[in-house]
C-alpha positions in Angstrom: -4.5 13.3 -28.2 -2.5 10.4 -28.8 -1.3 7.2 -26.7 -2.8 4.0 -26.3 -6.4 3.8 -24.7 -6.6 2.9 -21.0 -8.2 -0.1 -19.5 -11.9 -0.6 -18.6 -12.2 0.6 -15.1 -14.0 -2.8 -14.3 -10.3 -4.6 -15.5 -8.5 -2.6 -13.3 -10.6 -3.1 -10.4 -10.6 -6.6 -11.1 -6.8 -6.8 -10.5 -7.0 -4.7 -7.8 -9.1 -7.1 -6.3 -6.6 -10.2 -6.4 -4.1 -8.1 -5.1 -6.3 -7.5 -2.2 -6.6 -10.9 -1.7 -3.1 -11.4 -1.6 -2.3 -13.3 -5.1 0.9 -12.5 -6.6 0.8 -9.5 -9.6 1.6 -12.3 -12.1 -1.4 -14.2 -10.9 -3.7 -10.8 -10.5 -3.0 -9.9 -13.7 -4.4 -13.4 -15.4 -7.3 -13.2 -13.4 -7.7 -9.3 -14.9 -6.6 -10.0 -18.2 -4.0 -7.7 -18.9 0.0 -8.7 -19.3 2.2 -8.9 -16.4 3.7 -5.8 -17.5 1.0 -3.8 -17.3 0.4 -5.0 -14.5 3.3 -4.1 -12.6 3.3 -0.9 -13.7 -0.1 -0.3 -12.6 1.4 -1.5 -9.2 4.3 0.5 -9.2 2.2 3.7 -10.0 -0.2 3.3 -7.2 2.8 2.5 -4.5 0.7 -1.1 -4.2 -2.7 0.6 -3.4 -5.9 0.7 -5.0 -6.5 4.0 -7.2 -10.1 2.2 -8.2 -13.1 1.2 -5.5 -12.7 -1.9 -5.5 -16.9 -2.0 -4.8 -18.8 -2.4 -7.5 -19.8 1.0 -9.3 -23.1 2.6 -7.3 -26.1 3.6 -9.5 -25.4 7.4 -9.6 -23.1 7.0 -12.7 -23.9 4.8 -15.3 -22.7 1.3 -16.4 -20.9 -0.2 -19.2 -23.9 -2.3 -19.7 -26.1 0.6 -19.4 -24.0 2.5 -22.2 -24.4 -0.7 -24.8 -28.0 -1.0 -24.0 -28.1 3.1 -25.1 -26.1 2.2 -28.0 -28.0 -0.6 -29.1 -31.7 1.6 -28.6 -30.3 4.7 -30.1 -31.3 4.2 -33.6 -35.2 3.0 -32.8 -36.5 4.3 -29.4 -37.0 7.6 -28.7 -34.4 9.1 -25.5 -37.6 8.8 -22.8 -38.0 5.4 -24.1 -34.5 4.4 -23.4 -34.5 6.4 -20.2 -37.8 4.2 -18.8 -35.8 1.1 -19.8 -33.1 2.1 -17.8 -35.0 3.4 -15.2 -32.8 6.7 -15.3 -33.8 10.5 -15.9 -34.4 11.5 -19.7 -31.7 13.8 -18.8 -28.9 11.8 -17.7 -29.4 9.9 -21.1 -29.4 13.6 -22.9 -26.3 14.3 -20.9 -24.6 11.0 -21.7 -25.5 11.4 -25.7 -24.4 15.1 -25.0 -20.8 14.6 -23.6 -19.7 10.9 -25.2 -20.8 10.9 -28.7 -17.9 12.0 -31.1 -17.7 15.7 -31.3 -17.5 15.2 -35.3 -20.7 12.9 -35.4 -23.0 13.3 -32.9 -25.4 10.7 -34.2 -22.5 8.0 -33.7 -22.4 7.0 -30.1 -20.2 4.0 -29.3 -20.9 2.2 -25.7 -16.4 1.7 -25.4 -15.6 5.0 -26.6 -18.1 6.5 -24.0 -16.9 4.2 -21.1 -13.5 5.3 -21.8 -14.2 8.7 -21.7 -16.2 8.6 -18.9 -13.4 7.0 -17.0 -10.8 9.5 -18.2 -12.9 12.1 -16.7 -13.1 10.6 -13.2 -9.3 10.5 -13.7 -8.9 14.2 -13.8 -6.5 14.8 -11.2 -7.8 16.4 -7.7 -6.1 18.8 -5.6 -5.1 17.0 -2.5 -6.1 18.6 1.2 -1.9 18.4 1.8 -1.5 20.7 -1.3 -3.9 23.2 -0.1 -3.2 23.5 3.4 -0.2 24.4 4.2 -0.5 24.6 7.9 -1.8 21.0 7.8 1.1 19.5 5.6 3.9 20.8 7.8 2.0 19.3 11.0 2.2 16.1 9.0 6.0 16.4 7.7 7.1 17.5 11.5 5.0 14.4 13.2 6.3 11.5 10.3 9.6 12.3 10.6 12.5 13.7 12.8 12.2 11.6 16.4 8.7 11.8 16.5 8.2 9.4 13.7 4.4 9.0 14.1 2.6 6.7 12.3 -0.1 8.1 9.9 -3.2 6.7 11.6 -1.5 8.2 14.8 -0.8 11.7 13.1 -4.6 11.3 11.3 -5.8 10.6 15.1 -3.8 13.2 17.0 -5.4 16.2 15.0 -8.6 15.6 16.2 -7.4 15.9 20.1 -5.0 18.7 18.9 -7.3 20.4 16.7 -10.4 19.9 17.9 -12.8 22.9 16.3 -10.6 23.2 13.4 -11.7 21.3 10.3 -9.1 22.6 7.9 -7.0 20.1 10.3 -8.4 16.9 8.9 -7.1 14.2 7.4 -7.2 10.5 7.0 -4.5 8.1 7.3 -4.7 6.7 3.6 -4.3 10.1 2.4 -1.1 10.2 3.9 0.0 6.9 2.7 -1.3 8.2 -0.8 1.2 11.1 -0.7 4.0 9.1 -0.1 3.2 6.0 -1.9 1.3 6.6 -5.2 3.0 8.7 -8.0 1.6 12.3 -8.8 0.2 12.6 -5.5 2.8 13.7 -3.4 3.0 16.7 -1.3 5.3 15.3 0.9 9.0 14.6 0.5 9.7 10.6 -0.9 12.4 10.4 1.4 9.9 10.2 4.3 8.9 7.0 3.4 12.4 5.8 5.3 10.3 6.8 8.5 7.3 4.6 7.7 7.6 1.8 10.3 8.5 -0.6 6.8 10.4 1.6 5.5 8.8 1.0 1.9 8.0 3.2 -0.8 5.6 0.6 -1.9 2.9 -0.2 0.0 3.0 -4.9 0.3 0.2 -7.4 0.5 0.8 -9.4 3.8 1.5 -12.7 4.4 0.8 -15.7 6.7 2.9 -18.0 7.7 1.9 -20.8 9.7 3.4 -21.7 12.8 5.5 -24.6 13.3 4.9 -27.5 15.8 7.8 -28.0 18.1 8.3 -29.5 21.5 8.3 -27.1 24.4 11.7 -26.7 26.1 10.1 -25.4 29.1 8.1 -27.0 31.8 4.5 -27.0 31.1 3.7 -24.4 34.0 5.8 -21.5 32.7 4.0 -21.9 29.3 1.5 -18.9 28.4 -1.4 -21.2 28.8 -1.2 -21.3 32.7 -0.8 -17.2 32.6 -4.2 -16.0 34.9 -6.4 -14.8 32.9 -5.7 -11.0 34.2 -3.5 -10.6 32.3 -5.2 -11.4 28.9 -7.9 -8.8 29.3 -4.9 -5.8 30.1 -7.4 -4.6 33.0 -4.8 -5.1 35.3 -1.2 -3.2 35.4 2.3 -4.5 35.8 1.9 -7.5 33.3 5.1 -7.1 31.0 6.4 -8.6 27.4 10.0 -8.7 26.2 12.0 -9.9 23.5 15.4 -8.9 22.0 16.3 -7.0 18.7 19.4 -8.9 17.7 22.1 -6.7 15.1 24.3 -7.7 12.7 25.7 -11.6 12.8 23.7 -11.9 15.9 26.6 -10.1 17.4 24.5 -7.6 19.1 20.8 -6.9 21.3 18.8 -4.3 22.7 16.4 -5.5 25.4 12.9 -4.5 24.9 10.2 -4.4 27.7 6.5 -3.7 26.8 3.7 -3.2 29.8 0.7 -4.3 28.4 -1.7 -2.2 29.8 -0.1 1.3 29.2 2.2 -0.2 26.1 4.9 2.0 27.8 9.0 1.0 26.2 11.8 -0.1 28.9 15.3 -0.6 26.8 17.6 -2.7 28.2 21.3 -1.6 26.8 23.3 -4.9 26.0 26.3 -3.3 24.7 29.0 -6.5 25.6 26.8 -9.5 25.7 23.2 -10.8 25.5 23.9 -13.8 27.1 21.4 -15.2 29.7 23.4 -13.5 32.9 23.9 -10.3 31.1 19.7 -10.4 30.1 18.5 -11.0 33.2 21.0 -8.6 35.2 19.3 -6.1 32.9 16.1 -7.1 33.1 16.3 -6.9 37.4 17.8 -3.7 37.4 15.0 -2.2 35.0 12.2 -3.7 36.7 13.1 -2.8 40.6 13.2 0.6 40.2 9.1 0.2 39.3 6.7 0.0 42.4 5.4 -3.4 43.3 2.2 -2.8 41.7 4.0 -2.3 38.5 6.0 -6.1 38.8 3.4 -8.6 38.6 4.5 -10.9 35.5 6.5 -11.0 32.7 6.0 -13.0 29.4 9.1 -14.0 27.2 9.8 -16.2 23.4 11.6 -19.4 24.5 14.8 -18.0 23.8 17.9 -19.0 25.9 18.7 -15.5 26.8 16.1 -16.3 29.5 17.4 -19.9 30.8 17.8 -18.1 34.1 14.2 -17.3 34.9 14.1 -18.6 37.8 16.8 -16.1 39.3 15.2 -13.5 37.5 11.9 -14.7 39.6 13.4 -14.1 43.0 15.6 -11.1 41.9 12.4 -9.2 41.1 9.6 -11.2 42.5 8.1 -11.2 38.5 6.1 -14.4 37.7 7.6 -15.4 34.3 5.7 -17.0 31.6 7.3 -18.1 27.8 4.9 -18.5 24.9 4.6 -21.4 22.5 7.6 -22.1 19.8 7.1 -19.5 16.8 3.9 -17.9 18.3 5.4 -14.1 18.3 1.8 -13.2 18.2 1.3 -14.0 21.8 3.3 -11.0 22.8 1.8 -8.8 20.5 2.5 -5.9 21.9 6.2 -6.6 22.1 6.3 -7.4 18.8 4.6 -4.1 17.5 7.1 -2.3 20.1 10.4 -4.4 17.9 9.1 -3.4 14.7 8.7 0.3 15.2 12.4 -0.1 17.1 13.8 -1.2 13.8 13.1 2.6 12.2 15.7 3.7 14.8 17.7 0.8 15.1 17.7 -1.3 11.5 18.6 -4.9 11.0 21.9 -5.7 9.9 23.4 -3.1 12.4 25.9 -3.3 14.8 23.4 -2.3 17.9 26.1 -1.7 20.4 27.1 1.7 19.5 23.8 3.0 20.8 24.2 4.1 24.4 22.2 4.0 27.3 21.5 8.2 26.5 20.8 6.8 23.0 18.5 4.3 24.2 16.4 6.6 26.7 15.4 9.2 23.9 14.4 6.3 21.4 12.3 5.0 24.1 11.1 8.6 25.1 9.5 9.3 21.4 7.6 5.9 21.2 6.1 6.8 24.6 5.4 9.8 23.4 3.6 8.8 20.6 -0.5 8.6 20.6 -1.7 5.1 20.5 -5.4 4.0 19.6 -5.6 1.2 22.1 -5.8 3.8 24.5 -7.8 6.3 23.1 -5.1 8.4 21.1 -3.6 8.9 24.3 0.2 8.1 24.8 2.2 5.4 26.8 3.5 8.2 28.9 0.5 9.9 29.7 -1.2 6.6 30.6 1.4 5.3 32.8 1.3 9.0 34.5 -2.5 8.7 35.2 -1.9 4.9 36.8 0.9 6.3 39.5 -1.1 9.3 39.6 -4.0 7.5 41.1 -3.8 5.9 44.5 -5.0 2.2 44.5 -5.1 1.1 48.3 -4.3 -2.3 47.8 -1.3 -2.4 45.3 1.2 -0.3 46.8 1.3 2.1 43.5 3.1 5.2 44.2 2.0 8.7 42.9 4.3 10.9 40.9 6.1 13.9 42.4 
């Protein structure tokens, strides 16, 4: 057995750690102690996640310490003398003499070599529940890809509404991120990673940036702040977000509407222009065809595809709000909607070759897709049980 000897496991998990905390690898590797080579392989073997707890080791297996203290008492103390010092089981310190001193010399028992052994053995690879169940693994391919394009937490979710007395149909969403992202463990095709809302092969640390101060360009009463407070707490329906994806050279939009309560898509197909008329023609025509009970407010980025909200306001009696300069997080729910749009319709594109047809079945799949703000259930199905259920005051329509 040749090749150089790996790392303590208490090194790795010490990079692994800064990564977690968002440091670069250059920096997480100092703090470890290994080179910035090493260390970037280590990343780019694990796809950017963790193949170590990053918790400190439990007291079923024993230490490094632990193994040094053994070491040190090996010559002069008899094994239940060492094992009351440790306060462990004669027989995990037979076991540990038994399977970590060298084969050649069992008298010789080194604390590193036993470590490093010990850790190789954890290493031993596993069989994944993708490789052994087949059933489970095509569920998983269909649902990640094609124009479902599930996330895996949503796919990890789903089975348990799908399969609900069926075990064998189990799985967790890091496992899924684990086949695609970390090397030897795959099981499903690489390639599928292109359906991953990122589209990475490699799983990134995230980032904040802080917000810049600017003035507001609208008057004070169409900020978010004066919104009533109905609509923060999503209890009641017909309060809406939108935003455009711009393509390539800014040349080109799709429209996106998000209703907060249900999370169901509207697309608005902006195939000429994305100017302020063209917006808010689309916007009107999209939002009258809803019952009343459905058009209650809309909140907007201070954009000046909007400049004509108050039109908008009378075309489709919507109260319209615009949150604070760079705060995308105030239409959060839009902003999740725009980054899963951008697996069907990538930046740098030229967006108006998508038709109205195209448009409809993007928006179909993401409200088809199970959510877990509302219970694994889908935008679809929520929005059917709202119109399904008379309200007497709100003028809601039931479905035919």
């Amino acid at each position: 057995m040749g090749g150089r000897p790996r790392f303590a496991r208490e090194v790795e998990r010490r990079f692994w750690r800064a990564v977690a905390a968002g440091v670069s690898t250059q920096d997480a590797a100092g703090s470890a102690g290994v080179s910035h080579t090493r260390a970037k392989q280590w990343f780019a073997q694990a796809g950017g996640m963790s193949p170590v707890s990053l918790d400190e080791p439990c007291g079923r297996y024993l230490s490094m310490r632990e193994r040094e203290d053994i070491a040190v008492w090996r010559g002069h103390l008899s094994m239940r003398e060492i094992a009351r010092r440790l306060g462990r089981a004669p027989s995990t310190v037979s076991r540990e003499l038994a399977r970590n001193a060298p084969p050649t010399r069992p008298g010789r028992y080194r604390a590193t070599s036993a470590q490093a052994q010990a850790d190789a053995r954890a290493r031993r690879p596993k069989p994944t529940r993708l490789a052994e169940r087949e059933r489970l693994r095509e569920y998983v391919h269909k649902h990640l890809g094609g124009p479902a394009r599930w996330s895996p937490e949503q796919i990890s979710r789903r089975l348990m509404a799908d399969f609900p007395h069926d075990e064998d149909m189990r799985i967790s969403h890091e496992a899924i991120y684990q086949a695609l992202y970390v090397q030897g463990r795959g099981h499903l095709r690489r390639d599928l990673t292109r359906c991953l809302r990122t589209g990475r092969a490699v799983r990134r640390p995230r980032r904040r940036v802080d917000a810049r101060q600017t003035r507001p360009r609208v008057p004070a009463e169409l900020l978010i702040s004066e919104r009533p407070p109905e609509v923060g707490d999503r209890a009641v329906p017909g309060h809406w977000e939108g935003d455009l994806i711009v393509g390539k050279d800014n040349g080109s939009a799709i429209g996106t509407l998000v209703e907060r309560s249900t999370r169901f898509v509207i697309l608005l197909h902006l195939p000429d222009d994305h100017g302020a008329t063209a917006v808010r023609d689309a916007i009107a025509a999209a939002i009258t065809t809803l019952p009343a009970a459905l058009r209650r407010s809309l909140t907007w980025d201070q954009g000046v595809e909007l400049t004509q909200h108050a039109q908008l306001k009378i075309d489709t009696n919507l109260d319209i709000y615009f949150c604070d300069p760079h705060s995308p997080w105030q239409r959060g729910s839009n902003e999740n909607t725009n980054g899963l749009l951008r697996q069907y319709f990538p930046k740098g594109t030229d967006l108006s070759v998508h038709s109205p047809q195209d448009l409809a079945v993007v928006a179909a799949g993401l409200n088809g897709r199970p959510r877990k703000t509302l219970d694994w259930r889908t935008p679809a199905e929520a929005l059917n049980d709202l119109l399904s259920t008379p309200h007497p005051n709100d003028g809601v329509a039931t479905t035919t």
